[in-house]
PAZAPA-4460 file (N, C-alpha, C; in steps of 0.05 Angstrom, whole numbers, plus 32768, in hexadecimal, padded with zeros to 4 digits):
% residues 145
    n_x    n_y    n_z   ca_x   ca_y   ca_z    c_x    c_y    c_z   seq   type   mol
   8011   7FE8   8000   8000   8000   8000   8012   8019   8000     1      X     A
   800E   8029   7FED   801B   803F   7FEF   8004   8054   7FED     2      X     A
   8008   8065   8007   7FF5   807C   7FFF   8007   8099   8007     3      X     A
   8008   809C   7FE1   801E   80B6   7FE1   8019   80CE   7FEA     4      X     A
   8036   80D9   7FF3   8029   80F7   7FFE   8037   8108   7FE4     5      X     A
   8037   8109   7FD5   8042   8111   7FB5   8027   8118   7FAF     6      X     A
   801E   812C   7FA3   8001   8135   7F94   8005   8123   7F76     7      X     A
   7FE4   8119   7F7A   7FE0   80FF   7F69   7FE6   810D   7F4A     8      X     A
   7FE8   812A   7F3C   7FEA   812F   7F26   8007   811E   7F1E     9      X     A
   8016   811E   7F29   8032   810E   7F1F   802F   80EF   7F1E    10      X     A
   801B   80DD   7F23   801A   80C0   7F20   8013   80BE   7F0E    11      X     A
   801D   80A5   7EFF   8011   809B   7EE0   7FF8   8098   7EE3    12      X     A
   7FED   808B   7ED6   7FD6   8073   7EC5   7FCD   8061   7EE6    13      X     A
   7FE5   8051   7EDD   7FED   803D   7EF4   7FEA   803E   7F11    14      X     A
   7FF8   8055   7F11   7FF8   805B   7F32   7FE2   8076   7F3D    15      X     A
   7FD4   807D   7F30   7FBA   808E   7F34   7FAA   807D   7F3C    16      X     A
   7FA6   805F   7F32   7F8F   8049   7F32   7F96   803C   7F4C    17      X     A
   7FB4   8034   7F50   7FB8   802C   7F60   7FB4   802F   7F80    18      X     A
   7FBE   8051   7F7A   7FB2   805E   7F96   7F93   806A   7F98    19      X     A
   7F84   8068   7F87   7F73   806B   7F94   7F60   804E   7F96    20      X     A
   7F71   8039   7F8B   7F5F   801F   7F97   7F6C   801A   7FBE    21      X     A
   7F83   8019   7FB9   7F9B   801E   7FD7   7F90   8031   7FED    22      X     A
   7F83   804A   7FE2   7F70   805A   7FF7   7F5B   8055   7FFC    23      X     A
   7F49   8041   7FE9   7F31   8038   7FF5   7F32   8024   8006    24      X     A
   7F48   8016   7FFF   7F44   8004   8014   7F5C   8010   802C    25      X     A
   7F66   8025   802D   7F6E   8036   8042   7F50   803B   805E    26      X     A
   7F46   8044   8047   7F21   804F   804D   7F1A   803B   8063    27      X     A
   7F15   8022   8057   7F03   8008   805F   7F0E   8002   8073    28      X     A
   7F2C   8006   807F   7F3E   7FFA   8096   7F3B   800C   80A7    29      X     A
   7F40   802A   809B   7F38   803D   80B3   7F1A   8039   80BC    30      X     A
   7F06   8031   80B3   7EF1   802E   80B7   7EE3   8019   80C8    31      X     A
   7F00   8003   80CD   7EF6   7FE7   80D5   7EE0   7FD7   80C2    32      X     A
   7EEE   7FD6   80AD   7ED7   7FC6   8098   7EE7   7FAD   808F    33      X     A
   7F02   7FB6   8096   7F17   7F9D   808E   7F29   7F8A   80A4    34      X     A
   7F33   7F7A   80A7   7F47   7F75   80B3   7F70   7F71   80A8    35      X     A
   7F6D   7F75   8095   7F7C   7F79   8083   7F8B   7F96   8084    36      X     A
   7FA5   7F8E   807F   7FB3   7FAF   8084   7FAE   7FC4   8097    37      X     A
   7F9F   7FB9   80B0   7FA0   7FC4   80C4   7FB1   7FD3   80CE    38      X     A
   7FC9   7FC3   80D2   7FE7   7FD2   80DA   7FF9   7FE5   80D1    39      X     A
   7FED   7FE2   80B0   8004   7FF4   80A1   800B   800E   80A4    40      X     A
   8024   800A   80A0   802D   8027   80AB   8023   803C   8094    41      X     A
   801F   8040   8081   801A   8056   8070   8002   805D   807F    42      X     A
   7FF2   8050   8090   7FDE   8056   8097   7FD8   806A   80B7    43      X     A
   7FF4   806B   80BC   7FFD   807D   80DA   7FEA   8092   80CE    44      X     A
   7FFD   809C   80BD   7FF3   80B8   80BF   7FDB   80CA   80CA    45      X     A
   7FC1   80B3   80B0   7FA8   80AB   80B2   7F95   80AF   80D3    46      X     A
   7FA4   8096   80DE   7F92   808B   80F4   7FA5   80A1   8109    47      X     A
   7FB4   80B5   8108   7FBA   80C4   811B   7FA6   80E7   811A    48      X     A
   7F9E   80DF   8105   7F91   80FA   8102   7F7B   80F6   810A    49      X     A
   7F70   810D   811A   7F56   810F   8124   7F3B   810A   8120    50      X     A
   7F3C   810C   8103   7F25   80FC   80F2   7F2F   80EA   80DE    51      X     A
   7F3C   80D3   80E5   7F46   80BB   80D4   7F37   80B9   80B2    52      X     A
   7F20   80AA   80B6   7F0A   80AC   80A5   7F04   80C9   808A    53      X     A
   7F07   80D9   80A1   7EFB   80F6   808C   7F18   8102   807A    54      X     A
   7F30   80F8   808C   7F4C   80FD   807F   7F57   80EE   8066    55      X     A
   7F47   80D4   8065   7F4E   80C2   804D   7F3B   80CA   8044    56      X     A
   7F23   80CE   8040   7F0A   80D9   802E   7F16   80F1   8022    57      X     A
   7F22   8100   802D   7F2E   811A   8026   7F3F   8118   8013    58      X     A
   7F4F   8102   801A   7F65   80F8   8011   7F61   80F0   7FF0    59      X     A
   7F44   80D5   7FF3   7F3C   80CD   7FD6   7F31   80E7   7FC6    60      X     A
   7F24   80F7   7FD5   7F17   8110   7FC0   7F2F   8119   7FB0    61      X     A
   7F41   8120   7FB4   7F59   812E   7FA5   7F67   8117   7F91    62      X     A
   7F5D   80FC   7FA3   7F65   80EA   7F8B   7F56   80EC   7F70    63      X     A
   7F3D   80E5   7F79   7F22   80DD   7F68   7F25   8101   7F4C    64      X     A
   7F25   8111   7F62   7F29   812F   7F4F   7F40   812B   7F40    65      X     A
   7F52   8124   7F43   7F68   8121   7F33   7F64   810C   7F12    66      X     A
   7F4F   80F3   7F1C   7F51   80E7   7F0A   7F39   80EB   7EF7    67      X     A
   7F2F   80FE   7F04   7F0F   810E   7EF6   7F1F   8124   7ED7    68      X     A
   7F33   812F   7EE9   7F43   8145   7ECD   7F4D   8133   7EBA    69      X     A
   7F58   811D   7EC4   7F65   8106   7EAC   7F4A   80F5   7E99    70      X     A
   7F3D   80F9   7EA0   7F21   80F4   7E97   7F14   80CE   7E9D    71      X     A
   7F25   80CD   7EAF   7F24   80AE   7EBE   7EFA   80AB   7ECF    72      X     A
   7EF5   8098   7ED1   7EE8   8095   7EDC   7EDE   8089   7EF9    73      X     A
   7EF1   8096   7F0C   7EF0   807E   7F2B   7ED3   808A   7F35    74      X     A
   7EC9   8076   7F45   7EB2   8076   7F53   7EB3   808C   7F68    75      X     A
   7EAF   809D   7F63   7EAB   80B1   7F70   7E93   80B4   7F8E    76      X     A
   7E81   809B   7F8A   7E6E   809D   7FA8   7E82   8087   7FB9    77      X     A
   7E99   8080   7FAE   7E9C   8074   7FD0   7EA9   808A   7FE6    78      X     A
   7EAA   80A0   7FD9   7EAD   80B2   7FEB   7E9F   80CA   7FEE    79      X     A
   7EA2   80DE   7FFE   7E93   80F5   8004   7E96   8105   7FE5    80      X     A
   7E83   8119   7FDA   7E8B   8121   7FC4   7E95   8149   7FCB    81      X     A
   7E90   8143   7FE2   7E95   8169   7FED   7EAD   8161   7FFA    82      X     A
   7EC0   8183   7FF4   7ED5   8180   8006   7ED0   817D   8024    83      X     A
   7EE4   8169   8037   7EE0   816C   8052   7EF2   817C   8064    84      X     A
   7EEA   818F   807A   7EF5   81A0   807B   7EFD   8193   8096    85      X     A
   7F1F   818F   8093   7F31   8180   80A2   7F43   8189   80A8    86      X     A
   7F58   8183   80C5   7F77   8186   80C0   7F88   817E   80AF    87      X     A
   7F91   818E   80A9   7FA5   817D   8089   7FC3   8177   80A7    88      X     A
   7FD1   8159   8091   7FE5   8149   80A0   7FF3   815A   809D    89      X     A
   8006   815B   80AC   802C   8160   80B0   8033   8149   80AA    90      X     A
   8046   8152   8092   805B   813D   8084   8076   814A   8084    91      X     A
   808A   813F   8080   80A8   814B   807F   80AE   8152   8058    92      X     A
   80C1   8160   805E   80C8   8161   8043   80DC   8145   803C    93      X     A
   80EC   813B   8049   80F9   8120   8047   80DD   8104   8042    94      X     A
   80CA   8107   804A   80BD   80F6   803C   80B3   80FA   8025    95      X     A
   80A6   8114   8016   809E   811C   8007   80AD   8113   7FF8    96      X     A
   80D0   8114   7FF7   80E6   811C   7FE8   80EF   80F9   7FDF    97      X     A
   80F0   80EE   7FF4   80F0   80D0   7FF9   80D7   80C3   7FDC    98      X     A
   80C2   80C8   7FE4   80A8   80C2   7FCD   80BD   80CA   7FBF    99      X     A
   80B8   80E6   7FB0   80C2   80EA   7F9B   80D3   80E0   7F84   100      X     A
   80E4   80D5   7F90   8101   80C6   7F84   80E8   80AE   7F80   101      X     A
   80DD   809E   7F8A   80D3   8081   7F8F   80BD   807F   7F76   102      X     A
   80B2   8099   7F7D   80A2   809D   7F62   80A7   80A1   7F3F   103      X     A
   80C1   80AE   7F47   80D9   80A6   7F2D   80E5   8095   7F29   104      X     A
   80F0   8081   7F38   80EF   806C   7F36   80DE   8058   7F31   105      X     A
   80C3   805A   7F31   80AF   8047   7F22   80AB   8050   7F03   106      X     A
   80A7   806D   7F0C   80A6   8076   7EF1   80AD   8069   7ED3   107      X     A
   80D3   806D   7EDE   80E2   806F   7ECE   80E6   8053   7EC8   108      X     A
   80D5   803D   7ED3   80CF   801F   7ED2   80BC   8019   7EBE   109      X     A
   80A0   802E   7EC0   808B   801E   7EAE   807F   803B   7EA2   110      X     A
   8088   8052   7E9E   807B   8064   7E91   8096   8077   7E89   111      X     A
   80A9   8075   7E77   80BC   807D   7E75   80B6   809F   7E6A   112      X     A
   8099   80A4   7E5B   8095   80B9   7E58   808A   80CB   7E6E   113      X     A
   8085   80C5   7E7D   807A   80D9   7E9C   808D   80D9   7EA7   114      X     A
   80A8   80C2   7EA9   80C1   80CE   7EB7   80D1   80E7   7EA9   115      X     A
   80CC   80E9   7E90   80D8   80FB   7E83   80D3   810C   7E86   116      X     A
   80B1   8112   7E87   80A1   812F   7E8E   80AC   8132   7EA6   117      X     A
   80B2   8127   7EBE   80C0   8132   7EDC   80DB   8133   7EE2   118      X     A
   80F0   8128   7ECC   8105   812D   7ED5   810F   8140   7EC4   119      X     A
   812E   814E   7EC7   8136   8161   7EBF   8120   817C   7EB6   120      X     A
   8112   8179   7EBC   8101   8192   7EB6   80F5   81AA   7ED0   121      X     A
   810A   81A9   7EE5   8103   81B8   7F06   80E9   81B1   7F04   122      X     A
   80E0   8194   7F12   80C6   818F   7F12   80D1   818C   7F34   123      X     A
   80BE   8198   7F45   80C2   81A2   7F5C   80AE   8190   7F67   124      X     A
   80AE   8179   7F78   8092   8164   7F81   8081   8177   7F95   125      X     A
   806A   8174   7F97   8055   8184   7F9E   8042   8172   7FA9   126      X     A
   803D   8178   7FCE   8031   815F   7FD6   8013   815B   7FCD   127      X     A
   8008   814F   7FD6   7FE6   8145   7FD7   7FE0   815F   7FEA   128      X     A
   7FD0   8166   7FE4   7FBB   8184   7FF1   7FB6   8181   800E   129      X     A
   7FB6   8165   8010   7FB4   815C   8034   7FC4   8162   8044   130      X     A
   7FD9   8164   803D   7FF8   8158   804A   8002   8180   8046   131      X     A
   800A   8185   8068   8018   819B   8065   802E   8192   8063   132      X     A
   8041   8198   8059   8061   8197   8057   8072   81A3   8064   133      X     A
   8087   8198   807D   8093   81A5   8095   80B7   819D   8097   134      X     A
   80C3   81A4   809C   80E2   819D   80A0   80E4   817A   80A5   135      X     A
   80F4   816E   809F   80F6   8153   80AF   8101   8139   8096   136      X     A
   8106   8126   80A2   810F   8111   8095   80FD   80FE   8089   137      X     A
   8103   80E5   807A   80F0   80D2   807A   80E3   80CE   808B   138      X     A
   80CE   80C8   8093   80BC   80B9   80A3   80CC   80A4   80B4   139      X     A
   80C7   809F   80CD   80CF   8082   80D3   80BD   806B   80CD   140      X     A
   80A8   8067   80BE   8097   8051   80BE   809A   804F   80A2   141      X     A
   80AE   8065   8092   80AD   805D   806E   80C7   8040   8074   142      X     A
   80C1   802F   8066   80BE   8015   8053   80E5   8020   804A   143      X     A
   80F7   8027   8053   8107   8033   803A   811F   801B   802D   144      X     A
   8117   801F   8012   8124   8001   800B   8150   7FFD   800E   145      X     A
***
């Protein structure tokens, strides 16, 4: 499960679909609908914020909007369709920065033309609308290979 703090306009095809199937069932766990991926860490963030539930709903809207401009069709009622008016996370810039590279690195695996559009061109990564961005390192719960 990866649920990126990178703003979804930079994910391919691939990984737009990915995370917003990865956030629904983010959704269903915060929700106790699953027993499955209960533990995962991508999911700290989530279950520390004061409204768990309304923070990943927040979370998929900016997904779902994102793949609405690409002219994609995700199911848009499994979530709220109004913005929810929430604390946005504190994230570090070392994780943001961390994604970033990881996300070029898939990239540059299965969509050789979207790595092109982000590298050498001062493409500056820009988080998800949720996520304030603050001083700091990787995460301790990122996965780092």
């Amino acid at each position: 499960m990866r649920l990126w703090t990178v703003h979804p306009k930079f994910l391919d095809v691939k990984g737009l679909v990915a995370l917003w199937r990865e956030g629904l069932l983010a959704k269903a766990v915060l929700e106790g609908k699953t027993k499955g991926y209960r533990n995962h860490p991508q999911l700290i963030r989530f279950r520390t914020h004061r409204q768990p539930v309304a923070a990943i709903c927040e979370y998929l809207r900016i997904i779902h909007d994102e793949s609405t401009i690409r002219g994609y069709r995700f199911d848009g009622s499994k979530i709220p369709s109004n913005p929810i008016k929430i604390n946005r996370i504190e994230e570090t810039r070392g994780q943001l920065n961390y994604e970033w590279q990881h996300l070029l690195s898939k990239l540059e695996d299965r969509d050789l033309e979207a790595y092109k559009k982000l590298v050498g061109h001062d493409v500056c990564p820009t988080a998800h609308p949720l996520f304030t961005i603050t001083g700091g390192e990787i995460r301790e719960w990122e996965n780092v290979a």
